[in-house]
C-alpha positions in Angstrom: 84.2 82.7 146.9 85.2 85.5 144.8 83.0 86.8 141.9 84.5 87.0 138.2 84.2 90.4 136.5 82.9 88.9 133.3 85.3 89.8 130.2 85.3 92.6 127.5 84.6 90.2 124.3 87.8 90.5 122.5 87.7 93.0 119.0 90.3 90.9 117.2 91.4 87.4 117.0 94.3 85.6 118.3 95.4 85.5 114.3 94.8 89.1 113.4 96.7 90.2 116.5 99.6 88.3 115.9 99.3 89.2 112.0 100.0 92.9 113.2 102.5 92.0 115.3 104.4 90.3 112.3 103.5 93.3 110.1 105.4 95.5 112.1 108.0 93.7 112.9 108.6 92.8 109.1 108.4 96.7 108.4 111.0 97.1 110.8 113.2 94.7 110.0 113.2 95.9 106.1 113.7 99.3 107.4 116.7 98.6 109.5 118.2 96.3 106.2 118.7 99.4 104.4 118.4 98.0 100.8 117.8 100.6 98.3 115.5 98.8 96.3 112.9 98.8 99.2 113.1 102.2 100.6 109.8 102.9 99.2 107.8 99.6 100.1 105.0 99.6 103.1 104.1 96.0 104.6 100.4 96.2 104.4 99.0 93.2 106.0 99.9 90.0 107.7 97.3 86.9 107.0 98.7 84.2 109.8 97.0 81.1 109.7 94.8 78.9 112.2 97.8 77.2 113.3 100.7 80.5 113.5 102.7 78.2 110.9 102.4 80.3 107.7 102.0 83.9 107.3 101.3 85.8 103.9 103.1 88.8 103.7 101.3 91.5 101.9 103.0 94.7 100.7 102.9 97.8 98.3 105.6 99.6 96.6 104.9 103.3 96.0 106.0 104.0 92.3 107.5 100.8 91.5 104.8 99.8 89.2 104.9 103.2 87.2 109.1 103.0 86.9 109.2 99.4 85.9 110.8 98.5 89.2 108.3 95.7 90.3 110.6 93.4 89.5 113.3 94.4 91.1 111.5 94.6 94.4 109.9 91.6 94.2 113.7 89.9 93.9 115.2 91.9 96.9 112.0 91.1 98.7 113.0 87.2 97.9 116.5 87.7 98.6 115.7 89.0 102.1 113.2 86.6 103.0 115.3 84.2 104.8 116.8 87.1 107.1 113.7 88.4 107.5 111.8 84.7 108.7 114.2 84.8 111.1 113.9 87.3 113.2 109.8 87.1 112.8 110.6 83.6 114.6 112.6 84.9 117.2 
């Protein structure tokens, strides 16, 4: 009978890996879009649920606040949600 080698306990649940996972490929994906009005926002963290059905998308956008632009992210962030869902889900 062959011995298990007992298991490193894991640093990070299931959720918070796939929440990186998601945050990184949401960066990338608004990266690759090329829309002006987020050329200066950073996808800070990704809160998936128990279940992987909803994620909350947390963000920051470096001098928006300051310029009066918060706004105007905020919209394109909306307007490229859709786009965005989508390739998360593939």
């Amino acid at each position: 009978m062959a011995r298990r080698r007992p298991s490193a306990p894991r640093q990070f649940s299931r959720t918070d890996r796939i929440g990186e996972l998601v945050r990184e490929i949401v960066a990338s994906e608004l990266e690759r879009i090329g829309d002006e009005r987020l050329e200066m926002v950073t996808i800070t963290a990704v809160n998936v649920d128990g279940a992987l059905e909803t994620a909350d998308v947390f963000y920051s956008a470096l001098g928006a606040e300051e310029e009066g632009r918060s706004d105007e992210v905020a919209e394109a962030l909306e307007e490229r949600r859709w786009k965005v869902q989508q390739v998360v889900n593939r």
